[in-house]
C-alpha positions as CSV (number, residue, x, y, z in Angstrom):
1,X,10.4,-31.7,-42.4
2,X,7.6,-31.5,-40.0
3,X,10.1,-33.7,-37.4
4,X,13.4,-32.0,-38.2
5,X,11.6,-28.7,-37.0
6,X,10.3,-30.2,-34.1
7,X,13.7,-31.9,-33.3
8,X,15.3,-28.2,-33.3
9,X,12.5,-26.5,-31.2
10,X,13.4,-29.1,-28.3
11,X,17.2,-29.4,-29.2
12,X,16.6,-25.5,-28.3
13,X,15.7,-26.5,-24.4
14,X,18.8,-27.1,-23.4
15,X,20.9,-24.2,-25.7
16,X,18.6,-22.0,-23.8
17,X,19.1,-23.0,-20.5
18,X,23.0,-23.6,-20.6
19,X,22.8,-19.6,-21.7
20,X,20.7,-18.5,-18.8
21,X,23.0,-20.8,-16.3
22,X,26.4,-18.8,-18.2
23,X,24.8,-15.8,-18.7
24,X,22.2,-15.0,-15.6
25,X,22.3,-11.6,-16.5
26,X,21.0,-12.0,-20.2
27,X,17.6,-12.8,-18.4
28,X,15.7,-9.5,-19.3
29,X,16.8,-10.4,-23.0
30,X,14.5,-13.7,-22.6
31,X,12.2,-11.4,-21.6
32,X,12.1,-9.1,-24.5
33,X,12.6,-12.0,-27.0
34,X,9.1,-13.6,-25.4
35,X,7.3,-10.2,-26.3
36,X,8.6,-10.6,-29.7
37,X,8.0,-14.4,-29.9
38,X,4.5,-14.2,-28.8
39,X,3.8,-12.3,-31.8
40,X,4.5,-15.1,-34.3
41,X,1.3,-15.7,-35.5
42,X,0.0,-16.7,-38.9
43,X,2.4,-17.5,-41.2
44,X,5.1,-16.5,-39.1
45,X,4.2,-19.1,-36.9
46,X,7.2,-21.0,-35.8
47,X,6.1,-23.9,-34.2
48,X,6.1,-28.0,-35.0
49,X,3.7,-30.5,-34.1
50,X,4.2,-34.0,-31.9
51,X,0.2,-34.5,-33.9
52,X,-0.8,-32.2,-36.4
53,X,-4.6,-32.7,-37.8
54,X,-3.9,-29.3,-40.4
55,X,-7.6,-29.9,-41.7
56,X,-9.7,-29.9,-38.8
57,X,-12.1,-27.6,-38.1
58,X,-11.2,-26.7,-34.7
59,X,-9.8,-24.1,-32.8
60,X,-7.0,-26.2,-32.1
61,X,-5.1,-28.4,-35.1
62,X,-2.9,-30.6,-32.6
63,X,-0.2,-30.7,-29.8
64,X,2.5,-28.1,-30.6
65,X,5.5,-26.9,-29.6
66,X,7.1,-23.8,-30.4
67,X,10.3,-21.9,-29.4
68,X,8.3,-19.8,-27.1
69,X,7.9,-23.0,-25.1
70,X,11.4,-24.2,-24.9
71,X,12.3,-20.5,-23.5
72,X,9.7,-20.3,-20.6
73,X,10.9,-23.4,-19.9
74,X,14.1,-22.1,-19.7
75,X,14.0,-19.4,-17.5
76,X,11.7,-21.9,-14.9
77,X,14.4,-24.1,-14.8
78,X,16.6,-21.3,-14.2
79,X,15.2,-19.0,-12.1
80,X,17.4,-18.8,-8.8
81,X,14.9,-16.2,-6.7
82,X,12.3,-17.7,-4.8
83,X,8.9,-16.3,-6.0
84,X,6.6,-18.0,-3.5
85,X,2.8,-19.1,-4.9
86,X,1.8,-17.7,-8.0
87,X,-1.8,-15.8,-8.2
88,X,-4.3,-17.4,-10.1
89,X,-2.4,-20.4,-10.3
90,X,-5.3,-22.5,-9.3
91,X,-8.3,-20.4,-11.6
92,X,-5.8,-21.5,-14.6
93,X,-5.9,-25.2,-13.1
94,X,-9.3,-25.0,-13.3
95,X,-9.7,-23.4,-16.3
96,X,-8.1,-27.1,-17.5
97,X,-10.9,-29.1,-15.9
98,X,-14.0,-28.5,-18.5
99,X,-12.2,-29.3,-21.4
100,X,-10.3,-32.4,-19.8
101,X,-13.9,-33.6,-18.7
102,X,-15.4,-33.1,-22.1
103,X,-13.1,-35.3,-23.7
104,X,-15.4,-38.4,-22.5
105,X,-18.6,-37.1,-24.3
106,X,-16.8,-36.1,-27.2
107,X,-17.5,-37.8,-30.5
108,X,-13.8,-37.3,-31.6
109,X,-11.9,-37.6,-28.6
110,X,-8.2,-37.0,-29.8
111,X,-9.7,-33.5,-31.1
112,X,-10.7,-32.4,-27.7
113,X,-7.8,-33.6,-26.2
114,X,-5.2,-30.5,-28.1
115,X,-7.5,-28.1,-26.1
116,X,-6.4,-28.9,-22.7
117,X,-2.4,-29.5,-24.0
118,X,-2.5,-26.1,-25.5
119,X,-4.1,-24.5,-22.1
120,X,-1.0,-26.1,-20.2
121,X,1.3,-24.3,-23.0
122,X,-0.3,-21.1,-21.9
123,X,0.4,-21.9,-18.2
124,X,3.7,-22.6,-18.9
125,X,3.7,-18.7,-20.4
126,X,2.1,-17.0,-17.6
127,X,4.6,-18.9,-14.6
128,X,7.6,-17.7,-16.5
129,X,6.4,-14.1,-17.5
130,X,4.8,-14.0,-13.8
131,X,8.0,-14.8,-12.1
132,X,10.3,-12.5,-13.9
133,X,8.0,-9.3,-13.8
134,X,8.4,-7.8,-10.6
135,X,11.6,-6.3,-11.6
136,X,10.6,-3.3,-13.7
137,X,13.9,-4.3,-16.2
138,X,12.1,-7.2,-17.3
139,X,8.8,-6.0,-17.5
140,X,9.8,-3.0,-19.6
141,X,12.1,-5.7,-21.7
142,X,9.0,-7.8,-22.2
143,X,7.0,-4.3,-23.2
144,X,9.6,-3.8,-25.7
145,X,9.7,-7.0,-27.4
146,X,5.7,-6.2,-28.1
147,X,6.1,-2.8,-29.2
148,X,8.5,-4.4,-32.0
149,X,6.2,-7.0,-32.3
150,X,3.1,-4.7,-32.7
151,X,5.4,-2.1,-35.4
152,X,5.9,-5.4,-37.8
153,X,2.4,-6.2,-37.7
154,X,2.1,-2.5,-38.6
155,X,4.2,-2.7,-41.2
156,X,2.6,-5.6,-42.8
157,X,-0.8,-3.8,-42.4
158,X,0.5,-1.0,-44.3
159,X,1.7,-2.7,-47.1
160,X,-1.5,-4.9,-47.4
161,X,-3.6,-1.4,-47.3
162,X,-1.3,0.1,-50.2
163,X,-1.7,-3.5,-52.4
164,X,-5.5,-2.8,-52.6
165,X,-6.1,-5.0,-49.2
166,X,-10.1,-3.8,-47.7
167,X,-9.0,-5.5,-44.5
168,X,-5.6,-5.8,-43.7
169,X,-4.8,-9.1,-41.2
170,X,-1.0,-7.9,-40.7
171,X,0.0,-11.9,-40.1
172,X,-2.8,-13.2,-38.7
173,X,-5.5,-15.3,-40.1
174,X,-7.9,-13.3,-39.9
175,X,-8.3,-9.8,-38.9
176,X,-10.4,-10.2,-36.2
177,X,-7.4,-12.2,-34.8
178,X,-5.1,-9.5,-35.1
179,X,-7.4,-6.5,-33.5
180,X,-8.0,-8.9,-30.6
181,X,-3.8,-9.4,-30.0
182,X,-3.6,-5.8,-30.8
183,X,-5.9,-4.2,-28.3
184,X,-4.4,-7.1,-25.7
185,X,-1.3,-5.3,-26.0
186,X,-1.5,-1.9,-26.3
187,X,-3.0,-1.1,-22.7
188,X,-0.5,-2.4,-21.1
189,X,2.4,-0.7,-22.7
190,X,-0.1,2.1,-22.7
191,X,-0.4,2.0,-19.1
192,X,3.3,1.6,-18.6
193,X,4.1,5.3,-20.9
194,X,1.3,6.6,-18.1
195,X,3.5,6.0,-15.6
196,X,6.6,7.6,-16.8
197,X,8.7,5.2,-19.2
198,X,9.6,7.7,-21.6
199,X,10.6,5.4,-23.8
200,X,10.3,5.8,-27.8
201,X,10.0,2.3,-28.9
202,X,6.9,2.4,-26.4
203,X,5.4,5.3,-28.0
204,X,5.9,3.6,-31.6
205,X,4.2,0.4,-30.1
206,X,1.2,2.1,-28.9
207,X,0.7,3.9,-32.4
208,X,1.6,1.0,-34.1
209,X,-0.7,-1.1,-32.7
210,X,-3.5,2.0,-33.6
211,X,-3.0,1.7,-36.5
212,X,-2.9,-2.2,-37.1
213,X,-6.5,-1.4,-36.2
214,X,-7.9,1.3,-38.0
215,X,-6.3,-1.6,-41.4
216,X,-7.7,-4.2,-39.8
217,X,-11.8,-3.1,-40.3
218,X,-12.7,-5.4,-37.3
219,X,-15.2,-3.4,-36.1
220,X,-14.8,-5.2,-32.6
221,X,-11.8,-3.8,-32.2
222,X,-12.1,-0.9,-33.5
223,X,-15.0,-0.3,-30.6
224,X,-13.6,-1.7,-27.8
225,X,-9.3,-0.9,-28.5
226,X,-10.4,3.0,-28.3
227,X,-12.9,2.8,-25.3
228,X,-9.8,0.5,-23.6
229,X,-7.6,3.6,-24.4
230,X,-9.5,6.0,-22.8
231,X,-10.5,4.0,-19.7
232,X,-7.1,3.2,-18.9
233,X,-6.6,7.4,-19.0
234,X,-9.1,7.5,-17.0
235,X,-8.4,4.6,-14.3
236,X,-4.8,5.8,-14.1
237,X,-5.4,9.7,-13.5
238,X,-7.9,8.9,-10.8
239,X,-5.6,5.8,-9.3
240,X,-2.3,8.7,-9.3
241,X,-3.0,12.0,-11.1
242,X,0.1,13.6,-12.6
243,X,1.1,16.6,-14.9
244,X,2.7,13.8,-17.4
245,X,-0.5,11.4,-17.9
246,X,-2.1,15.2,-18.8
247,X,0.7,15.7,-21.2
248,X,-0.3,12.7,-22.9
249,X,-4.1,13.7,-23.4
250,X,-3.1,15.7,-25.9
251,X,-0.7,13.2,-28.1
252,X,-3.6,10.8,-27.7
253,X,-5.9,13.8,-30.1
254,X,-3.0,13.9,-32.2
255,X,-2.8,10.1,-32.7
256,X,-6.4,10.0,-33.2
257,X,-6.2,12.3,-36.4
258,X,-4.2,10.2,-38.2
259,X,-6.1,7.1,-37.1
260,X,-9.7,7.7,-37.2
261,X,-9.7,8.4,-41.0
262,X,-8.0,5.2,-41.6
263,X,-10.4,3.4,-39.6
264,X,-13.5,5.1,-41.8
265,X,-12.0,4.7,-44.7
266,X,-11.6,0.6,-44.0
267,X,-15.2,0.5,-43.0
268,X,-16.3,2.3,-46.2
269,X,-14.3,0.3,-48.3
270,X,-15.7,-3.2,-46.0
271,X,-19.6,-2.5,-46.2
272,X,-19.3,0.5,-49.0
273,X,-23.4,0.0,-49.9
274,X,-24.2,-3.5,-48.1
275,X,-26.2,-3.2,-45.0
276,X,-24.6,-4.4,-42.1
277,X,-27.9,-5.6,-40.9
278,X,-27.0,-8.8,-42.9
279,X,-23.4,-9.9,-41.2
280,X,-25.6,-9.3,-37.8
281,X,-28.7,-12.2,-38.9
282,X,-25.7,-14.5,-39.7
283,X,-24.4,-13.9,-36.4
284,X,-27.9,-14.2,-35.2
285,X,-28.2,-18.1,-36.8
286,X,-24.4,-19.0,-35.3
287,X,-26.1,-18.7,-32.0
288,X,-29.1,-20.3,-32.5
289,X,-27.2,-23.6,-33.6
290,X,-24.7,-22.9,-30.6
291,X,-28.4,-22.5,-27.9
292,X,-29.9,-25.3,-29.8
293,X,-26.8,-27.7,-29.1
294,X,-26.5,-26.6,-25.6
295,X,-30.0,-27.5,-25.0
296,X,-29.7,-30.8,-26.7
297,X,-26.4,-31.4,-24.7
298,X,-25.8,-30.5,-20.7
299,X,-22.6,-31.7,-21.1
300,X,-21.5,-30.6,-24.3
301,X,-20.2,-31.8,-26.9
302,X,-16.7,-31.8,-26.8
303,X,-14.2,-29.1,-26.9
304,X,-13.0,-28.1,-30.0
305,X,-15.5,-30.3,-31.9
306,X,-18.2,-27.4,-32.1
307,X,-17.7,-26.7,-36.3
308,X,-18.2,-30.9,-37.0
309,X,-21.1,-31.7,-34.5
310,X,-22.9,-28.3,-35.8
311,X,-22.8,-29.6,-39.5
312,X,-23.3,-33.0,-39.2
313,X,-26.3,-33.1,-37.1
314,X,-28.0,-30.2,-38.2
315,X,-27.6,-27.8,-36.4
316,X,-26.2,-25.0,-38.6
317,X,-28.8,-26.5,-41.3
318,X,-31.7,-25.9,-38.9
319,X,-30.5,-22.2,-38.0
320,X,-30.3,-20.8,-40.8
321,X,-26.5,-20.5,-41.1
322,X,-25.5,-19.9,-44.9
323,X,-23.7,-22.8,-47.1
324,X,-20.6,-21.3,-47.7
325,X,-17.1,-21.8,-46.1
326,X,-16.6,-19.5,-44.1
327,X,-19.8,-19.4,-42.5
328,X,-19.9,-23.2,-41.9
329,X,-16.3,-23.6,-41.0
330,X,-16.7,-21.0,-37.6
331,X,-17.5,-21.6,-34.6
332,X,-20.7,-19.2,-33.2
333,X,-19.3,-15.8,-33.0
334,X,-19.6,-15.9,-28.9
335,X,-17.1,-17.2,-26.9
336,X,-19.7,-18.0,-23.8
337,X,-22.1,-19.7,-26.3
338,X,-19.3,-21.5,-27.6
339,X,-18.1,-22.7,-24.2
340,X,-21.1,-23.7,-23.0
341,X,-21.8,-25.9,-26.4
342,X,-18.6,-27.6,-25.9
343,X,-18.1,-28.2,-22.5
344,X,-21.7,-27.7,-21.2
345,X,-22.5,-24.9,-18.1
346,X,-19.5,-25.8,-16.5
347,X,-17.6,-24.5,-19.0
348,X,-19.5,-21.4,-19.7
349,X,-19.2,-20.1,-15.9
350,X,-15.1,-21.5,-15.6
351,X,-14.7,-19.0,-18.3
352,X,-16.6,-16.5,-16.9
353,X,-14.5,-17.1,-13.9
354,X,-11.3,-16.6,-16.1
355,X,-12.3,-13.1,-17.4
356,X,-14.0,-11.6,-13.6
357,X,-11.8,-13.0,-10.8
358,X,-8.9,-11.3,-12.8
359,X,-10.4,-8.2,-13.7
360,X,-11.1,-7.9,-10.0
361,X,-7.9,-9.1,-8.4
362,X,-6.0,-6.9,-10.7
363,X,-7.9,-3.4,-9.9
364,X,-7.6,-4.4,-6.3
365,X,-3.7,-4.7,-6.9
366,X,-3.8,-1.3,-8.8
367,X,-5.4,0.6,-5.8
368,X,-3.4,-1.1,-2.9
369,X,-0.4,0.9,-3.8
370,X,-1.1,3.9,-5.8
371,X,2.9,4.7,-5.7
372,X,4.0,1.7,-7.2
373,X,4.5,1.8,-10.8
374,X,3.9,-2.2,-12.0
375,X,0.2,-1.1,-9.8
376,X,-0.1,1.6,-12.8
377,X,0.6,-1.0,-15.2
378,X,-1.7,-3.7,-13.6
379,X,-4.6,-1.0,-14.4
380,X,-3.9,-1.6,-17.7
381,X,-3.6,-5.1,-17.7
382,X,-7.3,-5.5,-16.1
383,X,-8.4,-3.0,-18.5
384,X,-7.0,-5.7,-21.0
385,X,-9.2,-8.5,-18.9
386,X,-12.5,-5.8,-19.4
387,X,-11.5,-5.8,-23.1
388,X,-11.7,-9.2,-23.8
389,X,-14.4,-9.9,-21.5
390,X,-16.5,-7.5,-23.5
391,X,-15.4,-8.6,-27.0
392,X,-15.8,-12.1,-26.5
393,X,-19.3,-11.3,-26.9
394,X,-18.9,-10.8,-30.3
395,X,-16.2,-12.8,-31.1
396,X,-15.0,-16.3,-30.7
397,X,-11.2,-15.4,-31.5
398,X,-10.0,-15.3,-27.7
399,X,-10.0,-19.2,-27.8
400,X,-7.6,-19.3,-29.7
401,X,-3.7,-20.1,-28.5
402,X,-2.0,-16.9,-30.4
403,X,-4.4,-14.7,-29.0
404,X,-4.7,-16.3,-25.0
405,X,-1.4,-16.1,-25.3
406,X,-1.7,-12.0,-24.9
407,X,-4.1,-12.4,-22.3
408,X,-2.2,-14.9,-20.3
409,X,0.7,-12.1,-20.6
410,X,-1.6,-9.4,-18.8
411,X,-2.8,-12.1,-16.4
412,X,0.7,-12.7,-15.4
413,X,1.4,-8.7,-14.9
414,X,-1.9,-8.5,-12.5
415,X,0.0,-11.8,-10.5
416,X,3.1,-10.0,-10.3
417,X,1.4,-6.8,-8.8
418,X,0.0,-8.8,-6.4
419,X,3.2,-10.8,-5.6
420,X,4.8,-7.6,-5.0
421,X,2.3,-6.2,-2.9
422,X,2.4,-9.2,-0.6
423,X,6.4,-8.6,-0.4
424,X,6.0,-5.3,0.6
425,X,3.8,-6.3,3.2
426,X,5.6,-8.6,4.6
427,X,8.8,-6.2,4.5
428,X,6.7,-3.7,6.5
429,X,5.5,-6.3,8.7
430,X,9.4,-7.1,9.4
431,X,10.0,-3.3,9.3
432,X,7.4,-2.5,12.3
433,X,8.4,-5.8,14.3
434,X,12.2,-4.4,14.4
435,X,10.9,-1.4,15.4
436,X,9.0,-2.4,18.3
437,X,12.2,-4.6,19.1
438,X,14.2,-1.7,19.1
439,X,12.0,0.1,21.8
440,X,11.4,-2.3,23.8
441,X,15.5,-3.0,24.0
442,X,15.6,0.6,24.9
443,X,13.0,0.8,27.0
444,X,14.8,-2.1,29.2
């Protein structure tokens, strides 16, 4: 079965492509079915695997594939308009390096090799969302595809809340997984109703994704998704202040009434009497396994090995990390820790490097043209980057491919800003160099 699926994802390839080559106008459609595919996580994952190791304790379980793959491919191979060097290009490239290296020190080699194949998967998504976005049609199509994507994992939040569910994971594994995606996609489609799309399926999104949330009880993103909300108010009115962003104040206290309960009522029902003092100490002994391996290894370990070294040479034993499944099947709850245990310091400051330079790239983008509308949605973009950057602290979820998927999306909006911003200088450039022309033919 596992072959006959993966034999129809890349029979898929070419159907795609002879539609975009028939059909050029169709491309915003890609577009939006990208916003929805990029939501198939859990068990609505669609992909197939060329090796598939469903058992390892990883963060990733082979090489995939996956329709999402075959499309992006698609509209590369397609794409007729000239788009010139891609931003970033090179940090991503780089990004690729750590894990590729680690591969030699690793004690199961063909483990660390899916982390690299799944980082060129995600390249592959951020050219072809990159390339397209400068038109506003295909941005906003892309915007829509998430909002429907984030009003099904509403949906299945809702129905898991009324079946008795303390924290609802929509169709993630895990509900820290789904807050992460969640807050990676509502500030963008936030930013985007800031600037004036008036659309409905927008505002659904955004209160969708608000209340996958509040079900979720990952108190992560219930921290950071709200403070991302406001800062991107607050970024935006001071980037382009308008009468409609001020509007929207005030459905932002409405959404909050029917949120906030939800949220407190998920917490209750999570910790009810149990001091969360306890979750924080096992958090505590994840990260004294992930400093004691780092210490005992420059290099690393190996990427995507972290879970098997930790319990087979002690580590987790020697920290303190409970015997029990879920606690000795994680990685450390810190995605720098993490990084730097696997791949060494190199690693840990690559990643840093993929969290800063876009955060500031993007804000520069957003302030270069305070009239341009995809600058408005590049604030919320980097306020996505700030997001993650923050909650990886906490969290080790933004390794994994459904969720850098999201933030290889916003990445590719804060490359298209500043693709568009060189254009437009080099159209004023042209614009001033006619001019003097012009005078200078008059003046003879």
């Amino acid at each position: 079965m596992r072959f006959v699926a993966l034999a129809l994802i890349l029979l898929s390839l070419p159907l795609f492509v002879a539609l975009l080559k028939r059909y050029p106008a169709r491309r915003d459609t890609a577009l939006y079915a990208v916003g929805l595919l990029i939501f198939t996580i859990g068990f609505l994952q669609l992909d197939a695997a060329f090796i598939s190791w469903a058992m390892w304790p990883g963060i990733a379980r082979g090489m995939m594939i996956a329709p999402i793959d075959t499309l992006c491919w698609a509209l590369l191979l397609t794409r007729r308009e000239r788009v010139g060097p891609v931003p970033m290009l090179w940090l991503l490239i780089l990004y690729l390096v750590p894990p590729t290296l680690s591969i030699a020190v690793s004690a199961v080699p063909m483990a660390s090799v899916f982390v690299p194949w799944q980082t060129l998967r995600l390249i592959l998504i951020f050219l072809a969302i990159a390339g397209e976005i400068h038109r506003m049609p295909a941005l906003l199509a892309l915007f829509r595809g998430l909002a429907v994507g984030l009003i099904v994992q509403a949906g299945f939040v809702i129905e898991q809340k009324l079946s008795g569910a303390v924290q609802a994971g929509g169709t993630a594994a895990h509900q820290n997984v789904l807050g992460l995606v969640v807050e990676l996609s509502i500030v963008p489609l936030l930013a985007a109703v800031l600037e004036g799309h008036r659309s409905k399926l927008l505002y659904a999104g955004i209160l969708a994704g608000l209340i996958a949330i509040a079900g979720s009880g990952s108190r992560g993103a219930m921290a950071v998704a709200p403070a991302g909300v406001i800062l991107v108010f607050l970024i935006s009115m001071i980037r382009r202040p308008t009468a409609h962003k001020g509007k929207l104040l005030g459905a932002a206290g409405l959404a909050a009434a029917v949120i906030v309960p939800l949220g407190l009522a998920t917490l209750e029902d999570r910790f009810g009497d149990r001091s969360v003092i306890t979750y924080e100490q096992e958090r505590e002994a994840f990260s004294r396994a992930a400093r004691a391996m780092a210490n005992d290894h420059p290099l690393g370990v190996g990427a995507n090995t972290y879970v098997t070294v930790s319990n087979t040479q002690g580590y987790a034993e020697r920290a303190g990390v409970i015997w029990s499944a879920g606690s000795r099947s994680a990685p450390v709850h810190n995605v720098y820790l993490l990084a730097r245990a696997e791949t060494g310091w190199f690693g840990n400051i690559v990643v840093l490097m993929v969290l800063v330079i876009p955060l500031l790239l993007g804000f520069r983008a957003a302030f270069a043209d305070r009239k341009s509308p995809l600058g408005g949605i590049t604030v919320g973009a980097s306020v996505a980057v700030l997001m993650a950057l923050i909650h990886n602290n906490y969290e080790y979820a933004w390794v994994l491919e459904e969720v850098q998927r999201f933030y290889f999306l916003n990445l590719a909006i804060i490359a298209a800003c500043i693709m568009a911003n060189r254009r437009n200088r080099r159209e004023a450039r042209r614009a001033r160099a006619a001019r003097r022309s012009e005078l200078q033919a008059a003046a003879q």
